[in-house]
LOGU-783068 format. One record per atom (N, C-alpha, C, CB): residue in three letters; chain; x, y, z. Coordinates in nm, 3 decimals, padded with zeros to 5 digits. Each point is the difference from the previous one (the first is absolute). Glycine has a CB too. Layout:
<rs>
   code   unit        px        py        pz
    ALA      A         X         Y         Z
...
</rs>
This chain:
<rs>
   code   unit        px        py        pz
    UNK      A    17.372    08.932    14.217
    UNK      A   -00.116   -00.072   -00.053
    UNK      A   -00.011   -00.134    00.073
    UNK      A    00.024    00.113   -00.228
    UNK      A   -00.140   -00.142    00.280
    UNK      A   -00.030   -00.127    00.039
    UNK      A    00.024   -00.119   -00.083
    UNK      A   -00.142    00.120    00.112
    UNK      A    00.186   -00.190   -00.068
    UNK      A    00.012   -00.158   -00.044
    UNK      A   -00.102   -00.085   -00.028
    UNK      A    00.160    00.012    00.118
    UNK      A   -00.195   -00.038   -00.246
    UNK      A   -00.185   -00.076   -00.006
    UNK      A    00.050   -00.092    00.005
    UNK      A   -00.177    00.095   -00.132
    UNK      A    00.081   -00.170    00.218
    UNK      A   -00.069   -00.186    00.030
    UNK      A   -00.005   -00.059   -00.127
    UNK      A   -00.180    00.038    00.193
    UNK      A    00.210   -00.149   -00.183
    UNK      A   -00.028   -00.098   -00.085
    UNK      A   -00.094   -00.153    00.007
    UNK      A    00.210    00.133   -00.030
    UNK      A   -00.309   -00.122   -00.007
    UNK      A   -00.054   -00.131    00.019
    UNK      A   -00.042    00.014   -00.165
    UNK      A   -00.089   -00.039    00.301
    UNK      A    00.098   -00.152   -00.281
    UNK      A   -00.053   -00.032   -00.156
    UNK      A   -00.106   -00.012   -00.071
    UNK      A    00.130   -00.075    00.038
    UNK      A   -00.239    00.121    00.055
    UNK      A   -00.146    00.030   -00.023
    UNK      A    00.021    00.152   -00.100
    UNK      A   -00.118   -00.129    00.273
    UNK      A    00.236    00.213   -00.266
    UNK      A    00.007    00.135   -00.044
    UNK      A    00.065   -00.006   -00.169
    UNK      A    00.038    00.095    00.286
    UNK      A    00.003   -00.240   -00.295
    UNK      A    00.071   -00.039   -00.110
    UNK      A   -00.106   -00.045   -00.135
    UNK      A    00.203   -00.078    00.189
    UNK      A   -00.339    00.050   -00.121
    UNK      A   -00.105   -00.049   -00.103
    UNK      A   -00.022    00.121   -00.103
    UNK      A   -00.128   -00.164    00.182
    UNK      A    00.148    00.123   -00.302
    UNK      A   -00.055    00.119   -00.126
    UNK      A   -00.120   -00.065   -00.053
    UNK      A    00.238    00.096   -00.094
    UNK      A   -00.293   -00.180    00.114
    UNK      A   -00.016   -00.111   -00.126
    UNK      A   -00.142   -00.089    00.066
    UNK      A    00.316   -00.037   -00.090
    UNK      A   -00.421    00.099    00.194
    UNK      A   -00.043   -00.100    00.124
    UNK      A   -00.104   -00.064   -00.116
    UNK      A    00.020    00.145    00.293
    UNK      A   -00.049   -00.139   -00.422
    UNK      A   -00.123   -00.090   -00.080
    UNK      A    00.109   -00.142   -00.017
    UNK      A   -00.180    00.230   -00.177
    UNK      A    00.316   -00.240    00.201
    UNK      A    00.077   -00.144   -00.055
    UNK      A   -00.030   -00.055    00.137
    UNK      A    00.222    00.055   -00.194
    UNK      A   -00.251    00.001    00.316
    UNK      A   -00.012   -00.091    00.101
    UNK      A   -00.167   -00.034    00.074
    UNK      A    00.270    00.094    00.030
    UNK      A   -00.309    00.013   -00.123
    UNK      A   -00.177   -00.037    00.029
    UNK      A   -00.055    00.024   -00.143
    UNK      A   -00.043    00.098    00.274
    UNK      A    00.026   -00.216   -00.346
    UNK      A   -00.041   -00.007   -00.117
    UNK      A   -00.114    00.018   -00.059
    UNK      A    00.137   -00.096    00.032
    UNK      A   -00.228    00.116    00.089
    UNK      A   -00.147    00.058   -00.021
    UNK      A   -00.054    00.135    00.018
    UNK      A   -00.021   -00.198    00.058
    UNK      A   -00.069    00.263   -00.124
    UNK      A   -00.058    00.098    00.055
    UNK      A   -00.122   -00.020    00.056
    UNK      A    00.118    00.108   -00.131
    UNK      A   -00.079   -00.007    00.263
    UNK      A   -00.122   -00.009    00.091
    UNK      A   -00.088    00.126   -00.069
    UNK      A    00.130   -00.103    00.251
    UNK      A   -00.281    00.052   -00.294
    UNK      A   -00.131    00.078    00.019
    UNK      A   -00.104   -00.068   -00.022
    UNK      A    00.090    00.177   -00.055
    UNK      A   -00.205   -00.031    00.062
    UNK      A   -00.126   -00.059    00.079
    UNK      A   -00.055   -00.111   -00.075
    UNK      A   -00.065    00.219    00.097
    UNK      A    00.092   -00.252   -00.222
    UNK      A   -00.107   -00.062   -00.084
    UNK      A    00.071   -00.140   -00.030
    UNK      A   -00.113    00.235   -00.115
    UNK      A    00.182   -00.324    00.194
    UNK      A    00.004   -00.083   -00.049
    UNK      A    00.069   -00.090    00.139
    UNK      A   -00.011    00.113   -00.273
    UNK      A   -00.062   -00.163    00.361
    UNK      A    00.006   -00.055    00.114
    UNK      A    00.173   -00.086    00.025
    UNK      A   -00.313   -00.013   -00.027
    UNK      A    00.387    00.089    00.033
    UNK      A    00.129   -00.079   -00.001
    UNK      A    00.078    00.139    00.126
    UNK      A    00.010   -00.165   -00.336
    UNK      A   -00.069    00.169    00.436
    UNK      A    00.030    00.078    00.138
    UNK      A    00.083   -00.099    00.043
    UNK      A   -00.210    00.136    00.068
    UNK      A    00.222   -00.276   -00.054
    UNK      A    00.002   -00.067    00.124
    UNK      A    00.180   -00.065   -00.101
    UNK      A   -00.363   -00.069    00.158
    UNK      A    00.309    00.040   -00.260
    UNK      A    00.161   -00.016   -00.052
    UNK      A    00.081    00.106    00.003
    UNK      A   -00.064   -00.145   -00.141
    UNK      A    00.020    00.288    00.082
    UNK      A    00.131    00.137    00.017
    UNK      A    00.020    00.026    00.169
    UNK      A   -00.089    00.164   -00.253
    UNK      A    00.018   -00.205    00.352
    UNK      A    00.016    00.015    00.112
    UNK      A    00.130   -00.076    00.045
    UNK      A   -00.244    00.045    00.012
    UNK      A    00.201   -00.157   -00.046
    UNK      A    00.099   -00.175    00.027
    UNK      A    00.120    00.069   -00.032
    UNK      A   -00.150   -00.242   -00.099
    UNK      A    00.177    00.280   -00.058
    UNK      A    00.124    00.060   -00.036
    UNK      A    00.067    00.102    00.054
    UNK      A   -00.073   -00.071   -00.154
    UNK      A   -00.011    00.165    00.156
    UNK      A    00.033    00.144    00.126
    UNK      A    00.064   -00.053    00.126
    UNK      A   -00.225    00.142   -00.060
    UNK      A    00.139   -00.233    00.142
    UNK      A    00.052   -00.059    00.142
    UNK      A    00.162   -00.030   -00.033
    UNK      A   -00.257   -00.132    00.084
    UNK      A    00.230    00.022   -00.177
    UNK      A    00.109   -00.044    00.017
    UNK      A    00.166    00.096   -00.036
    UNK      A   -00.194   -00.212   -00.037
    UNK      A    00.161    00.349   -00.081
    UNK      A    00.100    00.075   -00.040
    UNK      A    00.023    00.080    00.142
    UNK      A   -00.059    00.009   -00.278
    UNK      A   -00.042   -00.004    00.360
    UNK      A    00.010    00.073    00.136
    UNK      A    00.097   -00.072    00.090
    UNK      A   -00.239    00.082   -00.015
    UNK      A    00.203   -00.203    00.014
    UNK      A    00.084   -00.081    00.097
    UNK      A    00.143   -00.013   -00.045
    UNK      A   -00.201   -00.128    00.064
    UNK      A    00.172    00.077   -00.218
    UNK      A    00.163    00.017   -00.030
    UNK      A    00.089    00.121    00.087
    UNK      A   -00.075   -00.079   -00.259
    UNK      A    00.031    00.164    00.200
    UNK      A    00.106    00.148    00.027
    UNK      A   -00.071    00.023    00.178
    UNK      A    00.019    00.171   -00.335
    UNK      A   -00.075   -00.246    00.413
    UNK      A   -00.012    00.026    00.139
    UNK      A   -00.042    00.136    00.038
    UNK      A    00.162   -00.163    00.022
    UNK      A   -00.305    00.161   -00.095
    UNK      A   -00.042    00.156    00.001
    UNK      A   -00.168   -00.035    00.030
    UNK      A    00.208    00.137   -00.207
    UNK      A   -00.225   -00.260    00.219
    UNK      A   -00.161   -00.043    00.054
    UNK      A   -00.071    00.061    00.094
    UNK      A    00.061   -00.184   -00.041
    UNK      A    00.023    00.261    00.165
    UNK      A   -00.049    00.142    00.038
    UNK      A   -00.047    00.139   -00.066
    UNK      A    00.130   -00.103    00.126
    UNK      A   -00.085    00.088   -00.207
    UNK      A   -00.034    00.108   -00.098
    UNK      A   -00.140   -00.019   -00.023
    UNK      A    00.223    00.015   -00.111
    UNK      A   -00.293   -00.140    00.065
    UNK      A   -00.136    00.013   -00.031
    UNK      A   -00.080   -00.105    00.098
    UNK      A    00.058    00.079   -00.259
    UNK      A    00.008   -00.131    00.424
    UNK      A   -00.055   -00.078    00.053
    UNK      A    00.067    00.066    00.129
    UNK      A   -00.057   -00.207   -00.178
    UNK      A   -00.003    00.319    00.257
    UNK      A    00.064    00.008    00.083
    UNK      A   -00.015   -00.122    00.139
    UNK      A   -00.005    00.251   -00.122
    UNK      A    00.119   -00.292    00.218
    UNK      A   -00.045   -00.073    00.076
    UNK      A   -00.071    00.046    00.141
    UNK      A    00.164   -00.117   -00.131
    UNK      A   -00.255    00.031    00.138
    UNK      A   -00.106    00.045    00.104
    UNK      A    00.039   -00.051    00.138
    UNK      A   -00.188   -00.005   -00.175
    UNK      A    00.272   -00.090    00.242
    UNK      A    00.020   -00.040    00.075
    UNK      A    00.101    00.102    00.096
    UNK      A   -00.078   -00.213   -00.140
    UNK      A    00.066    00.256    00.269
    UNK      A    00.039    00.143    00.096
    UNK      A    00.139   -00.027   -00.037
    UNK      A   -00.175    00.035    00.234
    UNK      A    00.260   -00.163   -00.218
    UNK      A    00.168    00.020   -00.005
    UNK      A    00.038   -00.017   -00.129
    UNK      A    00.052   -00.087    00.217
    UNK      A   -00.132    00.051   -00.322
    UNK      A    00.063    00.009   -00.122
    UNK      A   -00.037    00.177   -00.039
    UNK      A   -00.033   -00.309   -00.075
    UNK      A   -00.118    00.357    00.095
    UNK      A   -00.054    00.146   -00.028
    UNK      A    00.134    00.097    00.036
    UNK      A   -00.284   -00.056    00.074
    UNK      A    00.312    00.000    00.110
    UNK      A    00.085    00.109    00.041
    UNK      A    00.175    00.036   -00.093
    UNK      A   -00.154   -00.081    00.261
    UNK      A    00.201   -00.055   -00.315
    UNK      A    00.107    00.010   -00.028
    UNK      A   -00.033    00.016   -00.140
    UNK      A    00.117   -00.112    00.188
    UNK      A   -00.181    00.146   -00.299
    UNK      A   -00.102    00.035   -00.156
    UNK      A    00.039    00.126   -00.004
    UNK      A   -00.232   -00.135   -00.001
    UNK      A    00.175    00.206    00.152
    UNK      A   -00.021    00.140    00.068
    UNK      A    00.162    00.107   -00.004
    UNK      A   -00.214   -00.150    00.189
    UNK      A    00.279    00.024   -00.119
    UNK      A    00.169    00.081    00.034
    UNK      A    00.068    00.004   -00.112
    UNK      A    00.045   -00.085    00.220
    UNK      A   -00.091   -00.028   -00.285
    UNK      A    00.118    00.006   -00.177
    UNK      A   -00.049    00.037   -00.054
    UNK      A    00.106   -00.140   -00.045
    UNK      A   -00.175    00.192    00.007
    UNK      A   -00.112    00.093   -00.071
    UNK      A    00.077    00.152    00.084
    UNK      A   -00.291   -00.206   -00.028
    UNK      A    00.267    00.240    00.133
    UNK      A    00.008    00.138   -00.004
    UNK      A    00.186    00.049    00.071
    UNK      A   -00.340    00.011    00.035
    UNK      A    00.391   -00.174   -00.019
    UNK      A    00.151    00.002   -00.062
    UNK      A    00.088    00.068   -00.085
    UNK      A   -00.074   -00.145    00.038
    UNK      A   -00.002    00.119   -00.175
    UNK      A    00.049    00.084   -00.109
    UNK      A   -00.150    00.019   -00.110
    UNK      A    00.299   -00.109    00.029
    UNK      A   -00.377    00.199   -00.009
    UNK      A   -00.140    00.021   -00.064
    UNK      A   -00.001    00.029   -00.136
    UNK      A   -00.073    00.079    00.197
    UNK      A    00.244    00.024   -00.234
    UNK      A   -00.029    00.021   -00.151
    UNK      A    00.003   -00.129   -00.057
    UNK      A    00.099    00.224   -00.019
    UNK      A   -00.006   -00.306    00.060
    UNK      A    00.053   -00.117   -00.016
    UNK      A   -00.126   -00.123   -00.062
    UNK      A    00.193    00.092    00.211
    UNK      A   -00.293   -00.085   -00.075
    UNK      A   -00.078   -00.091    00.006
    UNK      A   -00.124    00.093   -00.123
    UNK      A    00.083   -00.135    00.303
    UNK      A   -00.094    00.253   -00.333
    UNK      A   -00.088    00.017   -00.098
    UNK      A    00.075   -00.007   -00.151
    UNK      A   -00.147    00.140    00.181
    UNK      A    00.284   -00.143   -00.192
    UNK      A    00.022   -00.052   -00.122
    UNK      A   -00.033   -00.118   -00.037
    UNK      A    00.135    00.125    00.012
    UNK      A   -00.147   -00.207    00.081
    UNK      A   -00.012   -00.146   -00.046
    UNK      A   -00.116   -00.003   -00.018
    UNK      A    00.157   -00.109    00.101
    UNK      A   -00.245    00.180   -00.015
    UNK      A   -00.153    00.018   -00.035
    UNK      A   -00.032    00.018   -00.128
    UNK      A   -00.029    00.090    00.190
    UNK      A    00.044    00.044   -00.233
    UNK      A   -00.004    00.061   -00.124
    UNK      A    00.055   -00.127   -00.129
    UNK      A    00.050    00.272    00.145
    UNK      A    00.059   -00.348   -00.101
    UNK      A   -00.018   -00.120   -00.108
    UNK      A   -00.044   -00.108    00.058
    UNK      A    00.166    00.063   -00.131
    UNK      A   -00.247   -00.061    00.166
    UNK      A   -00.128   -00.121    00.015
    UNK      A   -00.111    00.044   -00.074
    UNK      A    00.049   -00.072    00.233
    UNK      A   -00.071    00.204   -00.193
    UNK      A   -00.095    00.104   -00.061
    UNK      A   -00.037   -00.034   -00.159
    UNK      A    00.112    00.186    00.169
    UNK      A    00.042   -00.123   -00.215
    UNK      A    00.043   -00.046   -00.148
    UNK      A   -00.035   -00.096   -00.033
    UNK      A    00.152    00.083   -00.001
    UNK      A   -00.103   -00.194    00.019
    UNK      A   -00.044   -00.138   -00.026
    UNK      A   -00.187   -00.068   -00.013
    UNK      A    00.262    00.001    00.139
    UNK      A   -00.318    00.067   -00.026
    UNK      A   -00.151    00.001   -00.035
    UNK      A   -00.066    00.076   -00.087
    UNK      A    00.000   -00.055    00.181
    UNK      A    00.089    00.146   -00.240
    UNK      A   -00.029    00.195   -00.078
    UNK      A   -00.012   -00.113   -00.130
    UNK      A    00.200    00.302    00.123
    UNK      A   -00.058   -00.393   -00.126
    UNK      A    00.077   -00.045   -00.160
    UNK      A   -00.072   -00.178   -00.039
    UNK      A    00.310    00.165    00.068
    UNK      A   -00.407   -00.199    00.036
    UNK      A   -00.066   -00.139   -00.008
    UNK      A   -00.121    00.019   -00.012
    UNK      A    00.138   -00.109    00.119
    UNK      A   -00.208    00.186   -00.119
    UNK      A   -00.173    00.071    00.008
    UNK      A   -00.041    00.046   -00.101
    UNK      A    00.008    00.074    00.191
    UNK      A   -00.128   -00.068   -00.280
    UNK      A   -00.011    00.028   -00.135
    UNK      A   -00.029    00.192    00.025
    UNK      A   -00.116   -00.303   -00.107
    UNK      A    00.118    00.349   -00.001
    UNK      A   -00.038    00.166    00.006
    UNK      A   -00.102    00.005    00.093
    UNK      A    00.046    00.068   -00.237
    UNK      A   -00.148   -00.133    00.175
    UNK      A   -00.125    00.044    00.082
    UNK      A   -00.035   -00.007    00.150
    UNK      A   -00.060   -00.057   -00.198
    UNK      A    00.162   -00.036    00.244
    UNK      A    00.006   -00.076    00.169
    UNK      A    00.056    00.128    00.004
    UNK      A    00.045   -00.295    00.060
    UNK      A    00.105    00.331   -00.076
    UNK      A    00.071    00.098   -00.003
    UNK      A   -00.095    00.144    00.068
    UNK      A    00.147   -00.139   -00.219
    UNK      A   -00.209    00.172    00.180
    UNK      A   -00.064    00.121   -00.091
    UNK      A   -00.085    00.005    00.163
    UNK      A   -00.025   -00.044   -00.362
    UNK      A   -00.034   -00.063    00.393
    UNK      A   -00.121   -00.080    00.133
    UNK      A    00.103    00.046    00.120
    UNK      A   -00.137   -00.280   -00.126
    UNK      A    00.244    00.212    00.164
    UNK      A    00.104    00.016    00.081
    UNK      A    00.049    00.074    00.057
    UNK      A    00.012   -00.094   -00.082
    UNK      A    00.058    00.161   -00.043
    UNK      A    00.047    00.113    00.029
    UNK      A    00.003    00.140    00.080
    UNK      A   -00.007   -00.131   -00.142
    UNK      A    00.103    00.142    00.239
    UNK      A   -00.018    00.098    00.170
    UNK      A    00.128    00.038   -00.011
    UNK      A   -00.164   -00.128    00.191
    UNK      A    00.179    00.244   -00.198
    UNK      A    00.088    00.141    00.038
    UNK      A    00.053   -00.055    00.151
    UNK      A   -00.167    00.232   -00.138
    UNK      A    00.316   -00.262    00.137
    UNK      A    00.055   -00.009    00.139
    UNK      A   -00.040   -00.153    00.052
    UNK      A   -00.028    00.279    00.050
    UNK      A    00.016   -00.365   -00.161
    UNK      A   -00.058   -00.105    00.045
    UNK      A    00.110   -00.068    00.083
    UNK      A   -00.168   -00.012   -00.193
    UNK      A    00.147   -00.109    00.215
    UNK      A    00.077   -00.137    00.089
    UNK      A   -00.044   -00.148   -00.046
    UNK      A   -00.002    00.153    00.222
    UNK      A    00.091   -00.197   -00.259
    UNK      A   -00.007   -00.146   -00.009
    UNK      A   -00.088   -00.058    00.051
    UNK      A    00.178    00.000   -00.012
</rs>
């Protein structure tokens, strides 16, 4: 059996104690659950996940660690995923929502 990765982005149960708002359509507060999102992204160093970088030598090396270890890099995906699934009201939810999606 393979040996699973550990990062502490995989350790979150709980992502409403670190983004205390819910994001939806009806009540103009995008720009604060964003602020909070950025920043839970940056914490755990996963701001690629929902900002890929556009610049050729940062893109190219995004590119190699990414397909380095891919299951790898879509688990962490999949909890970023989570985290926008568990901060978004039903109805955003419901709007969103894509089969096979990506961060």
């Amino acid at each position: 059996m393979a040996e699973s990765k550990y990062h502490p982005a995989l350790t979150i149960t709980n992502v409403k104690s670190l983004i205390p708002i819910t994001l939806d359509a009806d009540h103009g507060i995008y720009h604060s659950w964003a602020a909070l999102f950025k920043v839970l992204v940056r914490v755990h160093d996963l701001s690629h996940h929902i900002i890929p970088p556009t610049e050729a030598k940062e893109r190219a090396e995004y590119e190699s660690s990414k397909a380095a270890d891919l299951a790898f890099w879509k688990r962490l995906d999949a909890a970023v995923l989570n985290w926008i699934y568990n901060s978004i009201s039903p109805a955003l939810l419901t709007t969103i929502l894509l089969k096979d999606d990506t961060a």
